[in-house]
C-alpha positions as CSV (number, residue, x, y, z in Angstrom):
1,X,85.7,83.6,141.0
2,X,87.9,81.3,138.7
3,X,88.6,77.5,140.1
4,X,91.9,77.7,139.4
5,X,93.7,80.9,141.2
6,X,95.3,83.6,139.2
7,X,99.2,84.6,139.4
8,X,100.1,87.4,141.6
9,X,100.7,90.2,139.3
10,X,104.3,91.2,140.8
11,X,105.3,88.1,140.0
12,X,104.9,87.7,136.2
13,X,107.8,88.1,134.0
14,X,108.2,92.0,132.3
15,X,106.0,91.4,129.0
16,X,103.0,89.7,131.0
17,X,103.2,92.2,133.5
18,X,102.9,95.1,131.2
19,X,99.5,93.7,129.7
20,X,98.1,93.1,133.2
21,X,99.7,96.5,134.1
22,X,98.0,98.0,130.8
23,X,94.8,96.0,131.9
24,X,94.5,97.6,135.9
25,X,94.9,101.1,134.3
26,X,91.8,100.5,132.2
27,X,89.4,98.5,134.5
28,X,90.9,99.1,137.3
29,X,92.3,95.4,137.8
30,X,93.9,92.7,135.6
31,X,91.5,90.8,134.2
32,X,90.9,87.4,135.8
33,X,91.0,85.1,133.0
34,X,94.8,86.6,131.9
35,X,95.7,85.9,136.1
36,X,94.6,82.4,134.9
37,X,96.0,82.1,131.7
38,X,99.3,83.7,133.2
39,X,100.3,80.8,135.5
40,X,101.6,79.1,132.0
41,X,103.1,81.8,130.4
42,X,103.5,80.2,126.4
43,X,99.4,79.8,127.1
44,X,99.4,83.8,127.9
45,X,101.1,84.3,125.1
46,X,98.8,82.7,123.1
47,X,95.6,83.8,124.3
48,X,96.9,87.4,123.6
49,X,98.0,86.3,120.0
50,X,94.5,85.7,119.4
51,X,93.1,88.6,120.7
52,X,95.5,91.2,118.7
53,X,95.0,89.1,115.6
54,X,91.1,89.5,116.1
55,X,91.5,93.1,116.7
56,X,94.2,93.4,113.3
57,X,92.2,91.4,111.1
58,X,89.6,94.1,110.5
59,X,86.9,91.2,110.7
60,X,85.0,92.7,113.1
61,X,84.5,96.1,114.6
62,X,85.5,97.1,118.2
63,X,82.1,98.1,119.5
64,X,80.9,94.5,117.7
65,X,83.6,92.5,119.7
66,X,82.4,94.2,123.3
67,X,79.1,93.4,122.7
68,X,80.0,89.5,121.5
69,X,82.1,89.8,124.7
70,X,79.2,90.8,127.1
71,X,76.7,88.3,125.5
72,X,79.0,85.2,125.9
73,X,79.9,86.5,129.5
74,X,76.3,86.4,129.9
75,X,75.1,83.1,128.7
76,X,77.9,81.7,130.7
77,X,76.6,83.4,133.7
78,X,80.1,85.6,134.3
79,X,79.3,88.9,136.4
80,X,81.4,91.0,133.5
């Protein structure tokens, strides 16, 4: 559970929405950190400007970034 609370999802403007809508139909729910990041949304922006231009650079493989995903989660002792 984040310190700061998350947005309600019906109320984020139409592009934010469709990532958290895109986000429930894959896990199941949005992802807490974008609930977070979404209460600012130039900040939500951002964060998901870094994460497509991770996944378009090439640099490193999909299976390679879920498993540096999991690990960090884990060291910083987040039930992902």
């Amino acid at each position: 559970m984040t310190r700061v609370p998350g947005i309600d999802p019906a109320e984020a403007d139409d592009r934010t929405a469709a990532v958290l809508d895109a986000q429930a139909e894959t896990w199941g729910a949005p992802l807490a950190n974008h609930l977070v990041y979404a209460r600012r949304p130039s900040l939500f922006r951002g964060a998901r400007s870094m994460w497509s231009g991770l996944a378009q650079s090439g640099l490193l493989e999909e299976p390679l970034v879920a498993l540096l995903n999991r690990r960090v989660a884990s060291i910083i002792g987040c039930g992902f």
